[in-house]
N, C-alpha and C positions, 0 to 999 in steps of 0.2 A: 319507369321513367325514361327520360331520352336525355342527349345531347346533341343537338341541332348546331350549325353553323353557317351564315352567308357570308362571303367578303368578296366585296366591289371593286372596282377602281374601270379606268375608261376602256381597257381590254374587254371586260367580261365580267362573270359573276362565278366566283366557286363556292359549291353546296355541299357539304359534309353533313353524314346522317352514322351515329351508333346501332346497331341493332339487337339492343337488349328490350326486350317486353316483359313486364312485371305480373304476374298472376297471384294477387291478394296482396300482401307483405312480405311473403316468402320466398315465390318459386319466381324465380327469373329465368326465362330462354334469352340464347342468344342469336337469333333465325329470322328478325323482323324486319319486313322492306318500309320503309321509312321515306325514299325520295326514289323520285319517277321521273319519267319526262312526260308531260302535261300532254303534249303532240309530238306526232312522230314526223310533222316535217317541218316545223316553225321551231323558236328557239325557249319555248317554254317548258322549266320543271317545275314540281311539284314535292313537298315536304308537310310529313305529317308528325306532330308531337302530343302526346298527353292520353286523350284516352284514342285507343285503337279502332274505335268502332264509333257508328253514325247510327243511333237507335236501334245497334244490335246488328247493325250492315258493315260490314267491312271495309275501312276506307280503302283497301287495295282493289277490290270487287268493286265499289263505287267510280273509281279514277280509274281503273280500265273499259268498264262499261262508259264511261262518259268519252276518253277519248276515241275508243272504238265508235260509238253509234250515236252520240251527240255533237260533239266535234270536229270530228272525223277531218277535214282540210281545211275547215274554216282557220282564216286566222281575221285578229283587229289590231286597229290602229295602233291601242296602248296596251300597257301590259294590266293597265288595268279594267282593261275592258274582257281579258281573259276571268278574273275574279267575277264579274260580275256574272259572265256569261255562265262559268260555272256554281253559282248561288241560284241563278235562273232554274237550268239544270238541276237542283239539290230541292227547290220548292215543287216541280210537278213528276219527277223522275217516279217509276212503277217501283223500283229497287225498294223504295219506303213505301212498305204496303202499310193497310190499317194495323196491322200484330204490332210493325215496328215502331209506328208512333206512340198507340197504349202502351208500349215498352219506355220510351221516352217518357211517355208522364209517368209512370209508375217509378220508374228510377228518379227522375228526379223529383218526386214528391218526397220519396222515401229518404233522400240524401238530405232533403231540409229539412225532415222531421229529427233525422239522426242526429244533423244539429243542434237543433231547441234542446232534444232532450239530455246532448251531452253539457250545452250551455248550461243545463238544469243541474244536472248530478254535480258537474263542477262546484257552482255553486253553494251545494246542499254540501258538497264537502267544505266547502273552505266555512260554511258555519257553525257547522260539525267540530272543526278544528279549531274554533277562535273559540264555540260558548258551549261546546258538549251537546249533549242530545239535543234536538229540536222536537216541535212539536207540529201534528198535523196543518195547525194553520200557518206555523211559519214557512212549511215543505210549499201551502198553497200560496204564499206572502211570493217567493220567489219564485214560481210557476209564472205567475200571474204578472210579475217586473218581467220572466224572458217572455212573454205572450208582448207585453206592450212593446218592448224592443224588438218584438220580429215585426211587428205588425208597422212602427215606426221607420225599421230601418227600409223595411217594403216600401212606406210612401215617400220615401225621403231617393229613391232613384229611379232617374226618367224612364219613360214609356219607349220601346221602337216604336217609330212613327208609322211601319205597317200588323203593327200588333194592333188591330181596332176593338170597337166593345161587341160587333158583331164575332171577330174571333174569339174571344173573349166568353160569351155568351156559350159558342157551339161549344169551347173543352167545355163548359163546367154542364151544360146538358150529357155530351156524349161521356164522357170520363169521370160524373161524380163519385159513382162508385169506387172504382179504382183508386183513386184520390183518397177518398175516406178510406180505401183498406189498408195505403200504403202508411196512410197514418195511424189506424186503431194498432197495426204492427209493432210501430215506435211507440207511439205516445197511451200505449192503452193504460200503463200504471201511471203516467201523469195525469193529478188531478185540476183540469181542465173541464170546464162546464161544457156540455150542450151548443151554449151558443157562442162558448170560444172555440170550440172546436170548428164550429162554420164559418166560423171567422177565420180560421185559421187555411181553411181549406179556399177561402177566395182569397186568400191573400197569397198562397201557394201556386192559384191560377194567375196571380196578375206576376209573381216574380217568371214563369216562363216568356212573359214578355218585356221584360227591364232588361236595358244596357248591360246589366252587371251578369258577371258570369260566375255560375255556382261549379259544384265538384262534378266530374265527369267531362269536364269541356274537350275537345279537340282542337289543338294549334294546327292551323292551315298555312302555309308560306308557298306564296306562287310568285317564283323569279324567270325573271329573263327580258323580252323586249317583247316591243308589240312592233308592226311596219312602220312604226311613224318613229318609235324612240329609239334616238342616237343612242348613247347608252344603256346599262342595265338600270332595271328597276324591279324594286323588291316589294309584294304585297301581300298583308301579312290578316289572318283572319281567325275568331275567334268562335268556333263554331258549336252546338249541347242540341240539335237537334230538333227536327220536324215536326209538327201538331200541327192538323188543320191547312194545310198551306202554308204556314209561317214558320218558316226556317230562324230559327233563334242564334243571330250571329254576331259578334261587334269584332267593327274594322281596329285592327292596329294601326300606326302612324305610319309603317312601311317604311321603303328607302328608295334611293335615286340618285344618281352620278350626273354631277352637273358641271358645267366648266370651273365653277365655284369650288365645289366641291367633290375632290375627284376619288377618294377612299371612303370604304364605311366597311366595319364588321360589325356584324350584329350574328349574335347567339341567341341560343331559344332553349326553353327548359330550360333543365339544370345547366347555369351559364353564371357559378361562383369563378369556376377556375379560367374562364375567357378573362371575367373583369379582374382578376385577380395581375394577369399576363398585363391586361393595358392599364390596368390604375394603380400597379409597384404595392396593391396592396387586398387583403382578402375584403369584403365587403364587409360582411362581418365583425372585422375587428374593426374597422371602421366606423362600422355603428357602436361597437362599444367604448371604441377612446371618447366618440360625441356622448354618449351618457354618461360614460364619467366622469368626465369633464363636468359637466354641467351639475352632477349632483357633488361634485367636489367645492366648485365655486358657490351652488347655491345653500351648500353647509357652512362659508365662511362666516356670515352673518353670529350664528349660533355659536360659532366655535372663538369667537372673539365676545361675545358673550360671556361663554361658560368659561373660558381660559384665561380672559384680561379684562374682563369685567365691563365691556364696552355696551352700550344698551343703546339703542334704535327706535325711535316711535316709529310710528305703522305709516306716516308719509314718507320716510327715512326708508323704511324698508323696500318701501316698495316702488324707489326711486334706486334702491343698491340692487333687486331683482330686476329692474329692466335695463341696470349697466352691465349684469352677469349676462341675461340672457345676449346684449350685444358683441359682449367679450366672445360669447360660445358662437355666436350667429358668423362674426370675423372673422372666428379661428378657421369654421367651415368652408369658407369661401377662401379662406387663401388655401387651404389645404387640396382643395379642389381645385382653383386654380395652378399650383405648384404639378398635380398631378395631371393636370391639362399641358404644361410646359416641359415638363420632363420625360412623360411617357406616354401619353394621348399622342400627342401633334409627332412626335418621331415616327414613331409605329407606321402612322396614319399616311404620313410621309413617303415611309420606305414602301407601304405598301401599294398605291398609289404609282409607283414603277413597276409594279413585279407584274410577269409574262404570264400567262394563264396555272402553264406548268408548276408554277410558282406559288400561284394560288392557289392551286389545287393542295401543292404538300403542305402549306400553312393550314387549311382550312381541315385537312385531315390530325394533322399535329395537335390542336387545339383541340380537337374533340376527343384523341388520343390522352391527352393530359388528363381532361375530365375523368375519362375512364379508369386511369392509372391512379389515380386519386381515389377512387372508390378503392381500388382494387387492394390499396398498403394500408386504406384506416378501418377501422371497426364500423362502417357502416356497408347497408344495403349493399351490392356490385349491380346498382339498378341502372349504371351504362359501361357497355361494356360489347362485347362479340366484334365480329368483323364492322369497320366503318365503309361505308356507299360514298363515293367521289363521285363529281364531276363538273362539268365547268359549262357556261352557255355563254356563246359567244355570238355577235350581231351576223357574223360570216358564218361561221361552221357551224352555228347550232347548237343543242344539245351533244354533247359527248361524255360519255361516260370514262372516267381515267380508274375507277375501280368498284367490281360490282359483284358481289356473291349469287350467285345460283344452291335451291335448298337442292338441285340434281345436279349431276355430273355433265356436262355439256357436249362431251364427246361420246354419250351413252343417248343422246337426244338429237340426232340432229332433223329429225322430222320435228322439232318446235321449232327450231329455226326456219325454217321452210314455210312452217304458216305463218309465222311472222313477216317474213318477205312476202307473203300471196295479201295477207290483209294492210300494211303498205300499200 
C-alpha cells in the first residue's frame, strides 16, 4: 500500500510520496519510486499509488519512456491537458505489447471470479452457521442469488463511452479462451451451468469497460500548471489497464487553487490518519458513533415497549422512524459542520500562507504520521521507508526537496552526465 499526499495553496503544490511496496500480504520493501517529475523542463509531477505496474509494465519504465520519447519539450495550456496527453500515450504506446494486455484480462478476469466465489463460500458459511449442513441444491440456491447479483450489479454501472461493441466484440473473440481459463481456475467447484458460465464470461467482458474500478487498479495524480494556469492544479486518474486500444480509466474530481479558494490537501491511498489531523477525529470512529446512534435511537421504540409498556401501531411507528432517522440525519450535519469550523477552515487557512518550504515539511509530516501509525499498532507497516518530497512551483518548476537514490550517487556520476546529455 502507499501514502500519497498533495497541498496547494497560491505558491505551488507539495507532493509527498512513502516508499513501501507490498509483495502478497506479507513482504513489504521499502525502495519504491512513487513521484517523478512528469517533464524535465515544465512544472509537471507525477504520483503513482495502488498497484505498481500497468498490465505487468512498470509505471516507472512507462513515465520515463513517455517523458523521454513522447513528451520530450512539449508542453500545454492546462495541466489538464498533460493527463490527457499522457492517456493518448498509454492507448497506442509499444511498451503494452499483445503478452501485456492477455495479462490484463487474464488478471482481471481472475480477480472477479475470486470475488463471486468468495461472495459464494461467505455465504455457504453464514448458512452453515444459522441451520447446519446444507444440501447440494441449497449450495446451488446461493450460487445462483451471487450469479444474478454479479450479473445485476454488471448492468446497473455505465459504459466508458469509448468502450464500443466493436471493442467489445474483438476481447471476447481474441481472449475467450483465456477468460474462460481464468474462470474454470476459480469457479471450477462452483456449481454453475454451461450457460452461466457464458454468461458470466460476457459479463466479465463488459465490466472491463464500466466506470467502476475493480482490484489491481492504479492511482495516477499529475500536479503542477500548464502555460496558461495561474496556479497549481491537481489531476487525479484511476487507471486497470489496456485491451484492444482501450485504456480502462476513470477521472477523479482533482483539484485547483482559485482566487476563491486558495488551500486544498488532498491524500491518496491510505489517508485515515490525513483526515484524522483535519477532521479532530479518526473516520472510523466516526462512522461508528453514526451507527450507534442510529441503532440506539431506532431500538427506543422497543424498548419503551418492553420496559413501560408503550405500544405503537404501524402509522405510529413509522412516523417515530422517520423522526429518528432526522434526529441522526441533524446530529450528522452539525457534527460535520462543527468539524468544518473548528479544524477544516483553520488548517485550510494557515496553510494557505505557508512558503513552499513549508509545504513541503507539512506534506512530508503527514505522510510521516501514516507511517508511524502502521509502525506502533499491530497491523501490516505497508507505508513506511524513506518519503520523496518535492514542490512545483509556476517559476522554478519541479524541484525536488528530498529524494532517495536505490545507488550511491557519488559512486555514479556518469548517470548524472547522461542525465544532463538527454535534457
Amino acid at each position: 500500500m502507499t501514502a500519497e499526499i498533495a497541498i496547494l495553496n497560491r505558491q505551488g503544490v507539495a507532493l509527498a510520496a512513502d516508499s513501501a511496496v507490498s509483495i502478497g500480504t506479507k513482504k513489504v520493501y521499502n525502495s519504491a519510486n512513487k513521484l517523478f517529475a512528469l517533464s524535465k523542463k515544465h512544472p509537471v509531477g507525477i504520483m503513482i499509488y495502488g498497484n505498481a505496474q500497468l498490465s505487468g509494465v512498470p509505471w516507472e519504465t512507462i513515465i520515463k519512456y513517455y517523458r523521454a520519447n513522447h513528451l520530450k519539450s512539449r508542453s500545454f495550456d492546462r495541466l489538464v491537458d498533460y493527463a490527457d496527453d499522457f492517456l493518448d500515450f498509454l492507448q497506442g504506446t509499444e511498451l503494452l505489447t499483445p503478452e501485456s494486455e492477455r495479462y490484463f484480462v487474464r488478471s482481471h478476469c481472475h480477480q472477479i471470479a475470486t470475488r463471486i466465489r468468495d461472495n459464494i463460500l461467505n455465504n455457504v458459511d453464514k448458512a452453515l452457521h444459522k441451520s447446519g449442513p446444507i444440501n447440494d441444491s441449497e449450495t446451488k440456491r446461493i450460487a445462483n442469488e451471487e450469479f444474478k447479483n454479479f450479473k445485476n450489479g454488471v448492468a446497473k454501472n455505465k459504459t466508458h463511452e469509448s468502450f464500443t461493441k466493436e471493442i467489445s466484440s474483438r476481447i471476447k473473440k481474441k481472449y475467450a479462451g483465456d477468460i474462460k481459463e481464468a474462470i474454470a481456475d476459480v469457479l471450477e467447484k462452483i456449481p454453475f451451468s454451461p450457460q452461466q458460465l457464458r454468461a458470466i464470461t460476457d459479463a466479465m467482458i463488459a465490466t472491463i469497460g464500466t466506470l467502476k474500478t475493480w482490484d489491481g487498479v492504479s492511482g495516477v495524480v499529475i500536479a503542477g500548471y500548464g502555460e496558461k494556469d495561474i496556479f497549481p492544479v491537481v489531476s487525479e486518474l484511476s487507471i486497470e489497464g489496456r485491451v484492444e486500444g482501450f485504456v480502462k480509466v476513470v477521472r477523479g474530481e482533482g483539484m485547483k487553487i482559485e482566487l476563491e479558494n486558495n488551500a486544498a490537501i488532498s491524500p491518496f491511498a491510505q489517508r485515515e490518519m490525513v483526515d484524522t489531523f483535519m477532521r479532530g477525529i479518526d473516520p472510523s470512529l466516526f462512522r461508528e458513533i453514526h451507527q450507534s446512534l442510529k441503532l440506539i435511537l431506532h431500538k427506543m421504540p422497543d424498548m419503551l415497549k418492553t420496559d413501560h409498556g408503550v405500544n405503537f401501531d404501524a402509522i405510529k411507528m413509522e412516523d417515530i422512524n422517520k423522526t429518528m432517522d432526522n434526529l441522526i440525519n441533524n446530529f450528522t450535519d452539525h457534527l460535520v459542520d462543527m468539524q468544518d469550523h473548528y479544524f477544516v477552515r483553520p488548517i485550510l487557512q494557515s496553510v494557505g500562507a505557508l512558503p513552499l518550504d513549508e509545504l513541503a515539511a507539512m506534506a512530508e509530516a503527514l505522510v510521516n504520521l501514516t507511517s508511524f501509525k502502521r509502525k506502533v499498532t499491530m497491523v501490516p507497516e505497508s507505508v513506511g521507508g524513506p518519503i520523496d518530497v518535492a514542490v512545483i512551483s509556476k517559476g522554478d518548476g519541479f524541484i525536488w526537496i528530498k529524494r532517495k537514490h536505490y545507488f550511491a550517487p557519488e559512486l555514479n556520476p556518469d548517470f548524472f552526465e547522461r542525465i544532463k546529455e538527454r535534457s
